[in-house]
Structure formats: structure tokens, C-alpha cells
C-alpha positions, 0 to 999 in steps of 0.5 A: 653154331654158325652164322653162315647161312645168316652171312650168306643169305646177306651176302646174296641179298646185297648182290641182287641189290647191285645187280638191280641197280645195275640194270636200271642206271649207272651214274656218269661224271658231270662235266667238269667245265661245268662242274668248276664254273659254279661257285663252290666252297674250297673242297679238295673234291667236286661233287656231283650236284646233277648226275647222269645216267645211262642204261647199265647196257652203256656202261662199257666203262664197268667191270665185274668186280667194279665197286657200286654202292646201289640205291633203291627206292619205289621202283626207282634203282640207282648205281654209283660207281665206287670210283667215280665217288672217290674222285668226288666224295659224294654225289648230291641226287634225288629219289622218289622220296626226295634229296640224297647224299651218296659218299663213299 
């Protein structure tokens, strides 16, 4: 007996969840002027402490086979780029439910 169908109903699902975070929100890096101006321990990245984000329809910078790790909670869809996390190491932001740490 196999488990494809099991795998494909998973992998169907973790689609509709990035295509869902997609379409509502894409993080932006912060500025990093900003970012460096405030007093942080010496980590060998800088996280994101206050993303922002803009409509998936602005998100020139993506492509199809772009990374993203989607985030959804109470109607709210979030996307982070893969790429952009891995300049960062993680990305400190809040949903309905309260704070979140996204990290890849």
C-alpha cells in the first residue's frame, strides 16, 4: 500500500497555504539605517523587529519558485520570503493572536 495520495493531499494543502499568504501580504526588508541605529546584542544578522508589507500584486521582486514560509491566523495571511529570512534569521511580527518569531 502507498501513501501518495496522503502525500499529495499534504502537498496540495502546503500550496494553497502559500498561495493564500501570497495573495494577502509579502514582507519587505526594513530599512537597514534603521534597523543599525538601534541598539542590539551582537548577532551575525539583523532581524526584523516591524516588517512591512505590501500587496502580493507589488512583489515584482518574487518569483515561482521563490521560497516562502506562509503564516495564517484568523483571516489574517502573511508571507516571508525565504531569502530575505536568510539575510535576517528571523523576523519578529504579530498576528491577531499575539507575537511571532518567523526563522528559517
Amino acid at each position: 500500500m502507498t501513501d501518495r495520495p496522503k502525500m499529495a493531499a499534504k502537498i496540495a494543502a502546503a500550496k494553497t497555504m502559500a498561495a493564500m499568504a501570497l495573495a494577502a501580504a509579502v514582507v519587505v526588508a526594513a530599512s537597514a539605517a534603521r534597523a543599525q541605529s538601534q541598539r542590539r546584542p551582537a548577532l551575525p544578522y539583523t532581524t526584523i523587529d516591524h516588517p512591512q508589507f505590501l500587496p502580493a500584486a507589488q512583489a515584482a521582486f518574487l518569483h515561482p519558485g521563490d521560497l516562502l514560509i506562509g503564516v495564517n491566523a484568523d483571516g489574517v495571511a502573511k508571507a516571508y520570503p525565504a531569502a530575505i529570512l536568510a539575510q535576517h534569521g528571523v523576523v519578529q511580527d504579530r498576528m491577531p493572536d499575539g507575537p511571532i518569531a518567523v526563522t528559517w
